[in-house]
C-alpha positions as CSV (number, residue, x, y, z in Angstrom):
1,X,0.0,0.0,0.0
2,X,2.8,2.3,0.5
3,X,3.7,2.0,-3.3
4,X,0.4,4.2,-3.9
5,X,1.7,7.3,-2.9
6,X,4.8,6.6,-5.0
7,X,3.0,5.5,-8.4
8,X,1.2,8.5,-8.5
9,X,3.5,11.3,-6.5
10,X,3.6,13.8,-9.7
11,X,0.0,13.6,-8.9
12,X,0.2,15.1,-5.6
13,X,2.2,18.3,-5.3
14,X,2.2,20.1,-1.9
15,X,-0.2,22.3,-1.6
16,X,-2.6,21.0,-4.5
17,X,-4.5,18.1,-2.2
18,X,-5.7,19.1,1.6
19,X,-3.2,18.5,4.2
20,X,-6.1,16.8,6.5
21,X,-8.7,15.7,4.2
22,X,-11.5,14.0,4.3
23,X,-11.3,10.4,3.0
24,X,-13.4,6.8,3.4
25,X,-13.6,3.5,1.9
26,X,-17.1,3.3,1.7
27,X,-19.5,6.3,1.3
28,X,-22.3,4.9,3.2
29,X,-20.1,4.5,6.0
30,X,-19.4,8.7,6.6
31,X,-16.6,10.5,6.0
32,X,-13.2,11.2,8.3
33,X,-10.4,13.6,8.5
34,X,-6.9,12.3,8.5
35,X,-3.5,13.4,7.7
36,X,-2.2,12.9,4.3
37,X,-0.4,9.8,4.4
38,X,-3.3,8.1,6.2
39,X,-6.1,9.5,3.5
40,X,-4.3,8.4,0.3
41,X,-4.7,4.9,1.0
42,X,-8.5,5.3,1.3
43,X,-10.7,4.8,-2.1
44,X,-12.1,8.4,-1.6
45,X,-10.7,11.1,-0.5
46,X,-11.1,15.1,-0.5
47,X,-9.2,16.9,-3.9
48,X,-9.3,20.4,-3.1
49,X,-7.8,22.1,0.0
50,X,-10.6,24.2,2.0
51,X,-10.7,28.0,0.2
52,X,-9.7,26.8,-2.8
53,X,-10.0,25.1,-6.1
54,X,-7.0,23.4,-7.1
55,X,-8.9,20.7,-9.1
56,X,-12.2,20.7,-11.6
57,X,-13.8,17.3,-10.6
58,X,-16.7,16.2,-13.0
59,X,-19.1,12.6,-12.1
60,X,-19.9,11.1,-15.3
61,X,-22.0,8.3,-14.3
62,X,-22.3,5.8,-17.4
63,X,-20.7,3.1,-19.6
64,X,-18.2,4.6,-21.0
65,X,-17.7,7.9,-18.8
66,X,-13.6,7.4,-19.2
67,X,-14.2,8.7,-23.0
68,X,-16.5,11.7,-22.3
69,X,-14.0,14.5,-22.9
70,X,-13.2,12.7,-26.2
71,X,-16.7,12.8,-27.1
72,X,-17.0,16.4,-26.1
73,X,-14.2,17.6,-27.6
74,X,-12.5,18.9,-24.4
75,X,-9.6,19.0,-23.1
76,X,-7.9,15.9,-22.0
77,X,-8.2,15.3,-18.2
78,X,-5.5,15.4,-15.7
79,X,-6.5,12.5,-14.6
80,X,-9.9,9.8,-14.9
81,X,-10.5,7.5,-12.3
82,X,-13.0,4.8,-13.7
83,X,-14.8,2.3,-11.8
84,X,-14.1,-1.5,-12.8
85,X,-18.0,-2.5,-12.4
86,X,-19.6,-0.4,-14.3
87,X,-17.8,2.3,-16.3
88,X,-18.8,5.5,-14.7
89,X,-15.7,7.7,-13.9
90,X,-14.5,10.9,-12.1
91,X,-13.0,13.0,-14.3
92,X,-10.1,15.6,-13.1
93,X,-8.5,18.9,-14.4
94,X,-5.8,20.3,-12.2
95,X,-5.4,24.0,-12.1
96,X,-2.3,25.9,-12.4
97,X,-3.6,28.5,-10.8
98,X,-5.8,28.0,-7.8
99,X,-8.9,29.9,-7.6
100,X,-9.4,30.9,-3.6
101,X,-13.3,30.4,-3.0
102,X,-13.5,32.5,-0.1
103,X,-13.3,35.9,-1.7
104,X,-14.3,39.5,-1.1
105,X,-16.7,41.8,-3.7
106,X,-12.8,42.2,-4.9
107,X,-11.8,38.5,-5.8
108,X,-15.7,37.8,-7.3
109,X,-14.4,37.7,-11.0
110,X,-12.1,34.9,-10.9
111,X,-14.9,32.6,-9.3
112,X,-17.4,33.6,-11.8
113,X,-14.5,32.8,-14.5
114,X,-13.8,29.3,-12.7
115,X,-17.9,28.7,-12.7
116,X,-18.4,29.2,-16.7
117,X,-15.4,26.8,-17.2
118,X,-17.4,24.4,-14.5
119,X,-20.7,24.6,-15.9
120,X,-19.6,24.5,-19.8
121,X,-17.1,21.2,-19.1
122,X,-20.3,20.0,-17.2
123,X,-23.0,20.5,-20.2
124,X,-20.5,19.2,-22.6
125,X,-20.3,16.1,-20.5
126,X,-23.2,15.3,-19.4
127,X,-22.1,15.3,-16.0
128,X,-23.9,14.9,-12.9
129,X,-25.1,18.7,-11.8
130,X,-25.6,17.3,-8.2
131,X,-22.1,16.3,-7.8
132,X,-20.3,18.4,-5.2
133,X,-16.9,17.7,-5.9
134,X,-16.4,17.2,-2.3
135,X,-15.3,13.7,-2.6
136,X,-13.7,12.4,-5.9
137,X,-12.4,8.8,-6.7
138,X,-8.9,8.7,-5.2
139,X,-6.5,8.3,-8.6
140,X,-3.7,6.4,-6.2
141,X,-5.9,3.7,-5.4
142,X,-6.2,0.3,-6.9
143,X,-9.8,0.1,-6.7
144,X,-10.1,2.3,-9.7
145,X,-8.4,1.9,-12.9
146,X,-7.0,5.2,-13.4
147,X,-6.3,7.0,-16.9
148,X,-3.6,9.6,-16.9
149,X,-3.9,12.8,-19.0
150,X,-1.0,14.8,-20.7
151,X,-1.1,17.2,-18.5
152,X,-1.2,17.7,-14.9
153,X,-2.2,21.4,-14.5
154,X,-3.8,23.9,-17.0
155,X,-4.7,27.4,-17.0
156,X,-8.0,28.3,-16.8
157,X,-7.7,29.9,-20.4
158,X,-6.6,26.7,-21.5
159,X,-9.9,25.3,-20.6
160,X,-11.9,27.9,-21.9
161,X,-10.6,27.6,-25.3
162,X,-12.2,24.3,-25.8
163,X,-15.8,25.9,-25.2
164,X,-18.5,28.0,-25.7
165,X,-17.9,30.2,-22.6
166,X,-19.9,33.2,-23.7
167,X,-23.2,31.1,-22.7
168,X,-22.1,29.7,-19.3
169,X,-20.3,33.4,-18.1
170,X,-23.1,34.0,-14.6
171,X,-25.3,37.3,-15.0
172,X,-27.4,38.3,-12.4
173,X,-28.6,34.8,-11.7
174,X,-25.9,31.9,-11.9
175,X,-26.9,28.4,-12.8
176,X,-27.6,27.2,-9.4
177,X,-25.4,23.6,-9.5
178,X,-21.8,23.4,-9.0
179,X,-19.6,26.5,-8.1
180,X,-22.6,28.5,-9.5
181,X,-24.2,27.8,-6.1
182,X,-21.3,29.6,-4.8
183,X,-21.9,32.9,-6.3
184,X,-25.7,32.7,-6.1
185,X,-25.2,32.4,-2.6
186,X,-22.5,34.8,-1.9
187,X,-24.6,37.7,-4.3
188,X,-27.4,37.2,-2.1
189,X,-26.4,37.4,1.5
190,X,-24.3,40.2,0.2
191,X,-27.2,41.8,-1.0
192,X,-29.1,40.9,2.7
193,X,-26.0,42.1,4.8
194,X,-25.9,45.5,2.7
195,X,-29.2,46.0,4.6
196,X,-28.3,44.8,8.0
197,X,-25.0,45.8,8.7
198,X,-25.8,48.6,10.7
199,X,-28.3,47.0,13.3
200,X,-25.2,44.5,14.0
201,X,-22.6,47.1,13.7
202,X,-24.0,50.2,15.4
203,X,-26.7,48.7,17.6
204,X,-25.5,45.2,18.6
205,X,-21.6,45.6,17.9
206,X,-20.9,42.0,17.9
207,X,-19.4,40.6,15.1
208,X,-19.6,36.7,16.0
209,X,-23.2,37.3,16.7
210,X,-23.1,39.2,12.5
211,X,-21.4,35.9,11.1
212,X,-23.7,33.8,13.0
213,X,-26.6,35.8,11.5
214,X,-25.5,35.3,8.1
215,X,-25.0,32.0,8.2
216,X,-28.2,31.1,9.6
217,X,-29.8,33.0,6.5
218,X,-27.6,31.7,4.0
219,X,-28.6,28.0,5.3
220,X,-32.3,29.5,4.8
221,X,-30.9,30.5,1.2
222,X,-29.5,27.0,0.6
223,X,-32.5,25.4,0.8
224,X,-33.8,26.5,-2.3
225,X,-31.1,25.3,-4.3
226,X,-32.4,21.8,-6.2
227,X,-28.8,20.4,-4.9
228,X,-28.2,22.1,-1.8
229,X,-24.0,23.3,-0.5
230,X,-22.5,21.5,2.1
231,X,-22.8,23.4,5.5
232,X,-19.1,23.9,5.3
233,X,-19.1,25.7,2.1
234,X,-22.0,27.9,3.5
235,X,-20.5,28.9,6.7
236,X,-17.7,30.0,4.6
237,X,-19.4,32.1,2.1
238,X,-21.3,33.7,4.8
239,X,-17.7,33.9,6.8
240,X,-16.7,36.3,3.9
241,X,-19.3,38.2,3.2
242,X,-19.4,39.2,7.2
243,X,-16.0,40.2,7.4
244,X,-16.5,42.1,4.2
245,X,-19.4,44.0,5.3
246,X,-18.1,44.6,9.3
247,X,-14.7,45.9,7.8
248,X,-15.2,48.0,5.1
249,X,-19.0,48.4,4.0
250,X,-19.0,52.3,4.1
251,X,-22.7,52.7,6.0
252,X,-22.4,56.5,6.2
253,X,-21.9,56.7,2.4
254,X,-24.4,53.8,2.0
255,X,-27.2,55.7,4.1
256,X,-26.2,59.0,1.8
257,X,-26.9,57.3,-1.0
258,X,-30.7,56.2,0.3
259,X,-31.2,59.6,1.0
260,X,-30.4,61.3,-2.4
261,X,-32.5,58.1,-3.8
262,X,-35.4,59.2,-1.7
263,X,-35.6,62.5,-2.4
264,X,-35.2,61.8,-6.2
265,X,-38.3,59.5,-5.6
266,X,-40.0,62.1,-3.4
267,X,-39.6,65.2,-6.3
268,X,-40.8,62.6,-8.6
269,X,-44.0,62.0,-6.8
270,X,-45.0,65.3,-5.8
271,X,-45.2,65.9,-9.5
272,X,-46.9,63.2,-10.7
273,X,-49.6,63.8,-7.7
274,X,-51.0,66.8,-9.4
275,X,-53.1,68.7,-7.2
276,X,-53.2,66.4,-4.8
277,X,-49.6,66.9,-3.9
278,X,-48.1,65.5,-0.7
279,X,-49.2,62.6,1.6
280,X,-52.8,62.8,-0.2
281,X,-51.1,62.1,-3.4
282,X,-48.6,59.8,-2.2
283,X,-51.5,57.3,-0.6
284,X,-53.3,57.3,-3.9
285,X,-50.4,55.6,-5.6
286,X,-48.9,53.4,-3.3
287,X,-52.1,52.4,-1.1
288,X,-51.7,51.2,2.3
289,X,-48.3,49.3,1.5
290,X,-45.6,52.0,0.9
291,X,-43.1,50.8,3.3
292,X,-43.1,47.6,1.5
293,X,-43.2,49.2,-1.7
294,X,-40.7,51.6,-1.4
295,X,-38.5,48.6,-0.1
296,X,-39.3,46.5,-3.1
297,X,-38.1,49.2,-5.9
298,X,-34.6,49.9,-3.9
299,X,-34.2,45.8,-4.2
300,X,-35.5,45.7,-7.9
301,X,-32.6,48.8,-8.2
302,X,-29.8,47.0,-6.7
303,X,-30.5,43.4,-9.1
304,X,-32.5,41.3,-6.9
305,X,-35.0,39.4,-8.5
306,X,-39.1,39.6,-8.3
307,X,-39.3,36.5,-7.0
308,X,-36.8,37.2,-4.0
309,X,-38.3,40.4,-3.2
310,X,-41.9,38.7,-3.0
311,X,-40.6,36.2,-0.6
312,X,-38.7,38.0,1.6
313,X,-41.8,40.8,1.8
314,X,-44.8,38.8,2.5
315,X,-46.6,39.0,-0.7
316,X,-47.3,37.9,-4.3
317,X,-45.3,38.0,-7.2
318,X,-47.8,39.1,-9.1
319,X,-48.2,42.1,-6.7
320,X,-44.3,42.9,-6.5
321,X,-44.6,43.0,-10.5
322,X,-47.7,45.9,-10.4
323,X,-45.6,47.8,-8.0
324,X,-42.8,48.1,-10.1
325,X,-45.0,48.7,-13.1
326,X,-45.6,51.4,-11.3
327,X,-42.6,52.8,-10.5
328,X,-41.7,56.5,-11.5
């Protein structure tokens, strides 16, 4: 067994595999953490180190899975470790470049790169969308027959050139499977803590109690994804966005900014209410709901969608759609 690590050492460069990770024989059994040399003689084991993405894992679960990225086109592999029963396969690209995962509004652009790569490579495949990548089909052990590619490490350029990327780049709304759950999360809590940073940072001043805020709601938030993120990965997302927020999320120049909005809004509506002018004018149009609708145009200003904005406000979609009809 100690032959494993040997075979396949090129594999395994410092810093590209976890130093603790999580490895098993058996899936159905759990999971456990253990130091290197102990992991890499388990069948699974953990590829990427936690904050980063040092490998592109894809499940292709079918006869003939090892041949995929021929089929496709792509890229060849790193590495493909196949299954002996039945012909499904993990398929591997290693990264020169690692892409760290916990990033600030700053470091967003490289993620959203690293997701187009994902989701392309994962359409052109066929590959399971459920498939976390947590866990991946150790290529040093003998239960797999394992194909090795040309290359061990690509840039993420590299990659790119063998798709459509244009299609797969995340707008407003990424695809909500693989590292697109990432930034779907991230957008939104960043979105909610915008809102709610100053309760927690001028009225409660406690930042453990912020963090542990945010990553109760982004839990909520991961619920709604069809393949839900592993706790882990939510805890960090919502880790980031809270020391993002507490540390340099400008709330005086935020608040400014409402204010201006505001009184844009408030011009507006004078005009528009004619002779009625004033609060008479203002109750005409927005009825007996303008805190919520008021609240519901800032949202729909700042990207978030109808649907969200319904939710989180108590009401219909069809009802956050006539207010911003309606909207000056």
């Amino acid at each position: 067994m100690d032959s494993i690590f040997t075979e396949a050492a090129e594999l395994f460069n410092p810093g590209k595999w976890p130093k603790r990770p999580y490895c098993t024989d058996a899936l159905e059994e759990g999971l456990k953490i253990r130091v290197f040399p102990s992991a890499i003689k388990r069948a699974y084991i953990q590829p990427n180190p936690p904050h980063l993405k040092t490998w592109m894992v894809h499940d292709v679960d079918r006869e003939g899975a090892a041949f995929a990225w021929e089929d496709a086109n792509l890229a060849p592999p790193s590495w493909t470790a196949i299954n002996r029963a039945n012909g499904h396969a993990h398929l591997a690209w290693g990264l020169n470049v690692p892409v760290l995962m916990e990033a600030d509004d700053a470091r967003q652009t490289p993620i959203r790169y690293l997701v187009a790569v994902e989701a392309a490579y994962r359409a052109a495949l066929d590959a399971d969308p459920g498939f976390s990548g947590l866990i991946t089909k150790n290529p040093a052990h003998p239960r797999w027959n394992v194909l090795r590619g040309p290359k061990n490490g690509y840039e993420l350029g590299e990659l790119a050139e063998y798709v459509d990327l244009p299609r797969f780049i995340p707008k407003r709304k990424p695809e909500e499977v693989g590292l697109g759950r990432n930034v779907t999360l991230f957008e939104w809590l960043r979105r909610l803590a915008y809102r709610q940073i100053r309760h927690y940072k001028v009225e409660v001043r406690n930042f453990v109690l912020w963090q542990a805020h945010l990553d109760q709601r982004g839990l909520e938030r991961n619920g709604d994804f069809r393949y839900p993120l592993d706790s882990k990965e939510v805890w960090h997302v919502a880790k980031s966005v809270a020391r993002w927020t507490w540390h340099r999320f400008d709330i005086a120049e935020s608040d400014a900014r409402f204010r201006a909005i505001q009184a844009i809004r408030g011009q507006r509506g004078g005009v528009k209410g004619g002779m009625l002018g004033g609060r008479v004018g203002m109750e005409s149009r927005w009825g007996n709901n303008e805190a919520k609708q008021v609240e519901a145009k800032l949202r729909a200003a700042r990207g978030d969608s109808q649907r969200m904005i319904a939710r989180d406000l108590g009401v219909s979609l069809a009802t956050v759609v006539r207010w911003l009809r309606s909207a000056p």
